[in-house]
C-alpha positions as CSV (number, residue, x, y, z in Angstrom):
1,X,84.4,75.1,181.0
2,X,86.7,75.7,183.7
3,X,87.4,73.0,186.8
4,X,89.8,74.1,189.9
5,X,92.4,71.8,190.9
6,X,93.4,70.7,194.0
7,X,96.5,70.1,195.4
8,X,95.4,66.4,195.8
9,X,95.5,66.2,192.4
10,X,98.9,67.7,190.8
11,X,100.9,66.3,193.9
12,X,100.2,62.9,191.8
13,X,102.5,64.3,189.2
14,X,105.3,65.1,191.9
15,X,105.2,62.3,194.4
16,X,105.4,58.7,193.6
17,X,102.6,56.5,193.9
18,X,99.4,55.2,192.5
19,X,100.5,54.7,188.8
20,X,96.5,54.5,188.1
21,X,96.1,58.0,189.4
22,X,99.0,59.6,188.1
23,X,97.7,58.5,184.3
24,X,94.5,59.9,185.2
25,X,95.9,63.2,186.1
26,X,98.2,63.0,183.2
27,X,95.0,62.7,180.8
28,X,93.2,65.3,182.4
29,X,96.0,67.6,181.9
30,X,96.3,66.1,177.9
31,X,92.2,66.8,177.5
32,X,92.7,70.1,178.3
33,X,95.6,70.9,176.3
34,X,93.3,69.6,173.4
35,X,90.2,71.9,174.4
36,X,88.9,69.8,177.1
37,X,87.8,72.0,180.6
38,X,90.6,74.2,181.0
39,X,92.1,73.0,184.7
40,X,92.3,76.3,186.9
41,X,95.2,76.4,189.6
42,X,94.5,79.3,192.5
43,X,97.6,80.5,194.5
44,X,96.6,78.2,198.0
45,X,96.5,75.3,196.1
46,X,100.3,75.9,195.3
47,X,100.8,77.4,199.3
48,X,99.2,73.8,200.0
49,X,101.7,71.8,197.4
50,X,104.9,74.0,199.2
51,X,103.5,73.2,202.4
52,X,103.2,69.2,201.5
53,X,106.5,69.2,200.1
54,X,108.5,70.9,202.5
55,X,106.0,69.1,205.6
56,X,107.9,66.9,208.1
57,X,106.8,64.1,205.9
58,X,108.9,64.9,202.7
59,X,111.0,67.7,204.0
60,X,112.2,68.3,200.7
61,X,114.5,71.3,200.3
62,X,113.6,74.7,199.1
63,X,115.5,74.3,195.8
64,X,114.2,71.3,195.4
65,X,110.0,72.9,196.3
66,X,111.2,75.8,193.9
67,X,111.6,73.4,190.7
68,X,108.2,71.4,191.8
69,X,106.2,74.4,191.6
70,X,108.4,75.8,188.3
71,X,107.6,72.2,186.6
72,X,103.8,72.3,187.5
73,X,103.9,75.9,186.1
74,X,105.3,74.6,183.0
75,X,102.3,72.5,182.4
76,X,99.3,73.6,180.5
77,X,97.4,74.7,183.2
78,X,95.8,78.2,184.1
79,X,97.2,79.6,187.1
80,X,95.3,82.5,188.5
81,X,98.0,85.6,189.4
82,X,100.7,83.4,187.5
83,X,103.1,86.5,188.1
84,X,103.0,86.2,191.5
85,X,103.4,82.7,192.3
86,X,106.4,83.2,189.5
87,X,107.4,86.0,191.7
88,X,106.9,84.6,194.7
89,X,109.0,81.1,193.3
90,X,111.6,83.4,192.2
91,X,112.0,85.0,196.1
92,X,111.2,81.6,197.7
93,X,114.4,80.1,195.6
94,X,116.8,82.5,196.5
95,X,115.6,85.2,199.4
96,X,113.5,83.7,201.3
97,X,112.5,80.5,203.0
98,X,108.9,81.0,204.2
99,X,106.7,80.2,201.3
100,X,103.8,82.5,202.5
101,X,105.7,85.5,203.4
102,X,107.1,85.0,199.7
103,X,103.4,85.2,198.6
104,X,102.6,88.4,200.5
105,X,105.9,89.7,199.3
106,X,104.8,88.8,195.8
107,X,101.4,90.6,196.0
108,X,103.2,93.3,197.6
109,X,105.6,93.9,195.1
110,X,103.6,92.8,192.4
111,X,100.2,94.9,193.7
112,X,100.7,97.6,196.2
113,X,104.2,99.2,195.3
114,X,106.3,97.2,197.3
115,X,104.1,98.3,200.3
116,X,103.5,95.6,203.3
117,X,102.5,96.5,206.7
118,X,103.7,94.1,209.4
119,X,105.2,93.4,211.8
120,X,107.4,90.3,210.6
121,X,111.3,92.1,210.6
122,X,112.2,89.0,208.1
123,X,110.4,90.8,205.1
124,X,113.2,93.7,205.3
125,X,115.6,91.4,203.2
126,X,113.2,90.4,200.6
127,X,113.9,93.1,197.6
128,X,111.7,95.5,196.7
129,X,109.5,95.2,199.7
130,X,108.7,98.6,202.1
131,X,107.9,97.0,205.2
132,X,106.1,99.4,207.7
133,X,104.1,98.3,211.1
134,X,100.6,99.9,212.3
135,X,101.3,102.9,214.3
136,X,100.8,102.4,218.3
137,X,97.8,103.8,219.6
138,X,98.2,104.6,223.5
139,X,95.3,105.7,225.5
């Protein structure tokens, strides 16, 4: 049995607060590391931890975001495309400061060749990328 998590739920394991609800995560997380549902993690639901963690409300730093999204990956759940959130954290922590385009740049890289089309001049300096924009049509 498989359950998706939500960012709700592993932000308990980075933020302080409800001691109650971090143990419960904690167990969960224990159970299925012992053959218990095996706890799915889809690549929004880390865009959403990023975005929570770097939000006006935290503003943590992107050093700091990069080694909350290492330490969840360090945890014995499945995340789907693992090598491009790992990617993407890897770009995120040292290129780049925009966790989505680091995303796109992952499945670029990662997917299509390097290939990206748009428009967005601030994926030139990410490595690897090939950044090209839709031709202009004119009437």
């Amino acid at each position: 049995m498989n359950a998706v998590v939500d960012a709700s739920v592993l932000l308990r394991l980075l933020l302080p607060g409800d001691p109650a609800r971090v143990a419960a995560v904690e167990a969960c997380v224990r159970a299925s590391e012992r053959g218990g549902p095996t706890l799915v993690v889809p690549p929004t639901t880390v865009s959403e931890i990023t975005y929570v963690l770097r939000g006006p409300r935290l503003a943590l730093g992107r050093a700091e975001t990069a080694e909350a999204v290492r330490f969840l990956r360090a945890l014995p759940l499945r995340f789907l495309d693992d090598d491009v959130v790992d990617h993407a954290v890897a770009l995120y922590d040292a290129v780049h400061d925009d966790w989505d385009d680091c995303m796109a740049a992952a499945y670029s890289v990662l997917r299509a060749d390097g290939e990206l089309l748009a428009y967005d001049r601030d994926f030139d300096r990410i490595p690897g990328i090939r950044r090209f924009e839709p031709p202009l049509v004119t009437s």
